[in-house]
N, C-alpha and C positions, 0 to 999 in steps of 0.2 A: 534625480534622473541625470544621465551622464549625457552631455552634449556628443551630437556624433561631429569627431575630426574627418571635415574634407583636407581634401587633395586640394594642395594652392595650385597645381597645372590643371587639376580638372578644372576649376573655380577659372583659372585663365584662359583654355580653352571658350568655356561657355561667354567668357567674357566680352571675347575675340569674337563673336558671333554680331553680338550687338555694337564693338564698335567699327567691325567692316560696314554692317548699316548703317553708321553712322557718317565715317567716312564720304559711301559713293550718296549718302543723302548731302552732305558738304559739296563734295564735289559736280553734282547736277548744279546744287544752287550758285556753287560758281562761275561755271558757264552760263547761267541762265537761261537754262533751254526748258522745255516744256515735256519735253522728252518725243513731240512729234517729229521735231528739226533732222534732217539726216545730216550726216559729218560730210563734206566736200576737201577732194582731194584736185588739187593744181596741178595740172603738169603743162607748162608755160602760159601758152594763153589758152587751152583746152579745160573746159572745167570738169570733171568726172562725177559724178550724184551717185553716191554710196549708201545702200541702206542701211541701217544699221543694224538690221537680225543678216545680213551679210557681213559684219565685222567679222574676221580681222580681214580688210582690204585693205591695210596697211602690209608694207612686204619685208621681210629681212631682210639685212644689208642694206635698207637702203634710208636716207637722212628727209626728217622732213621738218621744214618751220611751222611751229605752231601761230595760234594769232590770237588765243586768251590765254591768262595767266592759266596753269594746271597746275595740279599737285602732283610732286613729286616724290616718291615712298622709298626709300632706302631697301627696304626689305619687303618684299613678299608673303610671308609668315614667318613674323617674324615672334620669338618664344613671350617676350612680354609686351601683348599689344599697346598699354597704356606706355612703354615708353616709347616706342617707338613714332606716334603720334608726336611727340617732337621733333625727332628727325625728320620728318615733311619738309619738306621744300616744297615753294611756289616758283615753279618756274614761270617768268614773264612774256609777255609776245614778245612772237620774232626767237624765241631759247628755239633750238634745236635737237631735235630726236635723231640718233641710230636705231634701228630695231634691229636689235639682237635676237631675239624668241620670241614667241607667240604662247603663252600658257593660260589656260583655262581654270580661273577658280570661280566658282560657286555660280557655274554657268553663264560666266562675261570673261571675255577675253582679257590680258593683261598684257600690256609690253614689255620686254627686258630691253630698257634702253641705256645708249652713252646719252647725256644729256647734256646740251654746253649754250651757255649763254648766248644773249645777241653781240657779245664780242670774243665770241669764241673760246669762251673762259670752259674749265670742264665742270659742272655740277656737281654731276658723278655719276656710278653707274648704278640704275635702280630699276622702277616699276611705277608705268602709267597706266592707270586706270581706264579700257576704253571710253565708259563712260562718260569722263571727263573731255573726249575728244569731240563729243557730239556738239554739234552747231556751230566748231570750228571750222577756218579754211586751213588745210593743212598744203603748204607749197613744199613740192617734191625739190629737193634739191641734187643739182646734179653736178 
């Protein structure tokens, strides 16, 4: 009996399934949030309470400091999920978001951000998970 030949992109595809769950399951547990926490946004000494089934309350164009370490994604979908999980980056408190776009996968918002260190170093330009923003303070910078 002849084995049937998959498709290495379907097989990649399906792949890419379980390690985006894998992923925003990584990135909850790096915030440490419980997932009741809503994300808070700064704008000076104003504190704003953002739900989180309201995300994206974050705005294009505009820069904000985070205040836990996130994960930082180079690529969006990208063709081989297993590598791209090394290209992650941790940005640290205090790194810095642009929000470039707002896109929607698999019914959670996504940022296309410039990302630059707490000395202003540049990242690069990628994709933050909103999930990972949750039970952050994000200070709007102006």
């Amino acid at each position: 009996m002849e084995k049937e030949k998959k498709d290495p992109k379907e097989i990649a595809k399906g792949c890419g399934v379980f390690i985006a769950i894998g992923i925003i399951i990584w990135a909850v547990y790096m915030v440490g949030c419980s997932g009741d926490e809503k994300p808070t946004i700064v704008e000076g000494t104003t504190e704003i309470e953002s739900e989180y089934k309201n995300y994206p309350s974050l705005e294009v164009g505009k820069t904000y400091s985070i205040s836990k370490q996130t994960p930082f994604s180079p690529e969006l979908n990208p063709l081989n999920p297993l590598a791209a999980i090394d290209k992650m980056v941790d940005m640290s408190a205090n790194s810095r978001i642009t929000i470039i776009a707002i896109k929607d996968k698999n019914n959670t918002p996504w940022y296309n951000v410039s990302a630059f260190d707490k000395d202003n170093n540049l990242i690069g330009v990628g994709w933050v998970n909103s999930i990972a923003l949750i039970g952050q303070e994000l200070r709007l910078i102006e």
